[in-house]
Phi, psi and omega in degrees: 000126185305144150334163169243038133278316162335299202278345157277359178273350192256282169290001150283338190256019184279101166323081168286010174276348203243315165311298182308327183275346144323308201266343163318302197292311186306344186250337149330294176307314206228328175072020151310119145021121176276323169296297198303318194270004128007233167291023147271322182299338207266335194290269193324289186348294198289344180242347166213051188005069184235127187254159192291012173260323182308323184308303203286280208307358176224024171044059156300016186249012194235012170233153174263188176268357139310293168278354157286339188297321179299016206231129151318080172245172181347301199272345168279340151299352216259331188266359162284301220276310187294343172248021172248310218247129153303112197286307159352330194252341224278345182306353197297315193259345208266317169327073194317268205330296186293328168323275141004305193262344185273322194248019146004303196280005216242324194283262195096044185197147139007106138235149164221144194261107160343320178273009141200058145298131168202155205311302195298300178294343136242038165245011162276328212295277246250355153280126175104001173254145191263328185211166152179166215271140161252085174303123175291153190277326183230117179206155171253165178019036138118359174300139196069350178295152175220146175244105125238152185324144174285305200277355177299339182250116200302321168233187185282312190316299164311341155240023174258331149321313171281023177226340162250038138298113192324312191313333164332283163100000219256124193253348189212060286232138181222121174296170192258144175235134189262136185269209194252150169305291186295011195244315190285345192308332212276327167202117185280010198226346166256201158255133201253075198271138153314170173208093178238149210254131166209143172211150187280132174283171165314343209245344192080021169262134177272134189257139157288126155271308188243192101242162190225152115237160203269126162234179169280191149174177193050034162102327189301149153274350178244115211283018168285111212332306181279019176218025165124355234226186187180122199229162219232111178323170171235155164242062145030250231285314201264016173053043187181145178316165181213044170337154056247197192229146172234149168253176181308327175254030157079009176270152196230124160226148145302340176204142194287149178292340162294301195232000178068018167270120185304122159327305197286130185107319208299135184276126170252094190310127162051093181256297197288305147009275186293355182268325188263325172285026147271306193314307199271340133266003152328313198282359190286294173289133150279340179248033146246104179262354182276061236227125164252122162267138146266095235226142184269120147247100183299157183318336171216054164144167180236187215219125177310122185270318204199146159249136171260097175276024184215081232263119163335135187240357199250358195265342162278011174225026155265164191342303191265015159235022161230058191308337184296313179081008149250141176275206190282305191328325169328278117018247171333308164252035152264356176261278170268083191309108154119325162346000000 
């Protein structure tokens, strides 16, 4: 049971415009009391460090307490990641640039690191290219990323002024990456990345827990959830999505809104592929055992975009992908004695 510093931690960072519009969508849903459940969120917090966003978003108000014990929220990831990661290691991953150069043989593309730019270097990076990515060394969910055109700058000179411009921010220069046609089918304007979870047991064996994939959508270039984007569980064994797909504000479709291809069913190439080269970059850091890949598929095979030591707990446990009404813990403490 979280502590009471969590829980003064819980109400200083609380939104009450963000609580409340929480608890409208949970009486929508369910037509429970906007009061009682009120205060069924501070119970959860206190008892399975579940917050008025874990209450909506894995639909606590539709479990009993046997089955909330089962569900991954904030605070029992936040008590996975301290006892797998060494916080000492995680810049390794929060870094692009040291990211990059460590899991290399894993990218299977171009980069060049902001930190040793100069007009000649990048004007080998960007030869033979047409577009290609600009990054910030530290960022989330697709924020600050630029896809730009070679030819939108008039000399080279001109665009090595716009990319080391402090405001920028920008820590990491990227080739562009072509996906598999059938990965682009679903949304042609981003990179459609997997989101696969892996984590190392006591023994050094690295485990897949989940995988997702992640798409765009409204025109955006990047698939990230908090930036618009919306992602569809995978099934491993039968090789194809298992819809419906949910976004950030909790909508379930059945077909992307964009291009209109249906989810359930849909084939995803070299599944088992991107699964043993996680597994196998699980193994690189030995003290991050805890891991989310953003994993690419390219035309003949996939390719790592970015690792996360700090692993998504929601895209496998909502509702219409727990029929079961049981979460991950389960899961999670076959794996990690003392969880």
């Amino acid at each position: 049971m979280p502590g009471l510093r969590y829980l003064i931690r819980v109400f200083r960072g609380m939104s009450l415009r963000k609580y409340l519009d929480a608890l409208e969508v949970c009486h929508q849903k369910c037509g429970r009391s906007k009061l009682v459940m009120f205060f069924d969120v501070l119970l959860c917090a206190a008892l399975y460090g579940a917050g008025y966003y874990d209450y909506k978003i894995f639909g606590f108000y539709d479990l009993n307490a046997a089955q909330r014990r089962t569900f991954i929220t904030r605070m029992k990831n936040k008590r996975l990641i301290s006892m797998l990661n060494e916080e000492e290691f995680v810049e390794l991953y929060d870094d692009k640039n040291v990211f990059a150069h460590l899991f290399k043989e894993y990218l299977r593309r171009d980069f060049l690191d902001m930190r040793d730019i100069t007009p000649d270097s990048l004007g080998a990076f960007i030869q033979g290219k047409e577009v290609f990515l600009a990054k910030p060394n530290n960022g989330t969910s697709g924020f600050g990323i630029e896809k730009l055109r070679v030819d939108d700058f008039d000399d080279l000179e001109h665009l090595y002024n716009y990319l080391i411009d402090p405001d920028k921010k920008f820590g990491l220069l990227e080739q562009l990456i072509v996906q598999h046609p059938d990965i682009a089918a679903l949304y042609p304007l981003s990179i459609n990345t997997m989101r696969i979870v892996t984590l190392v047991d006591d023994n050094r064996q690295p485990h897949v827990i989940y995988s997702t994939l992640k798409m765009g959508d409204g025109g955006r270039f990047v698939d990230n959830l908090d930036n618009g984007g919306l992602c569809v569980p995978i099934d491993p064994e039968r090789g194809c999505l298992v819809g419906p797909a949910h976004t950030s504000r909790l909508e379930v479709l059945d077909r992307h809104p964009w291009t209109g291809m249906v989810f359930e069913g849909y084939p995803v190439p070299f599944i088992k592929e991107a699964h043993e080269m996680v597994k196998e970059a699980a193994l690189k850091v030995p003290q991050i055992r805890y891991s989310g890949w953003d994993v690419c598929i390219m035309p003949d095979g996939p390719a790592i975009v970015e690792g996360n030591n700090y692993p998504g707990y929601d895209f496998w446990q909502l509702p219409e992908q727990t029929p079961s009404k049981t979460g991950l813990v389960p899961v999670y403490k076959s794996l990690v004695p003392g969880f």
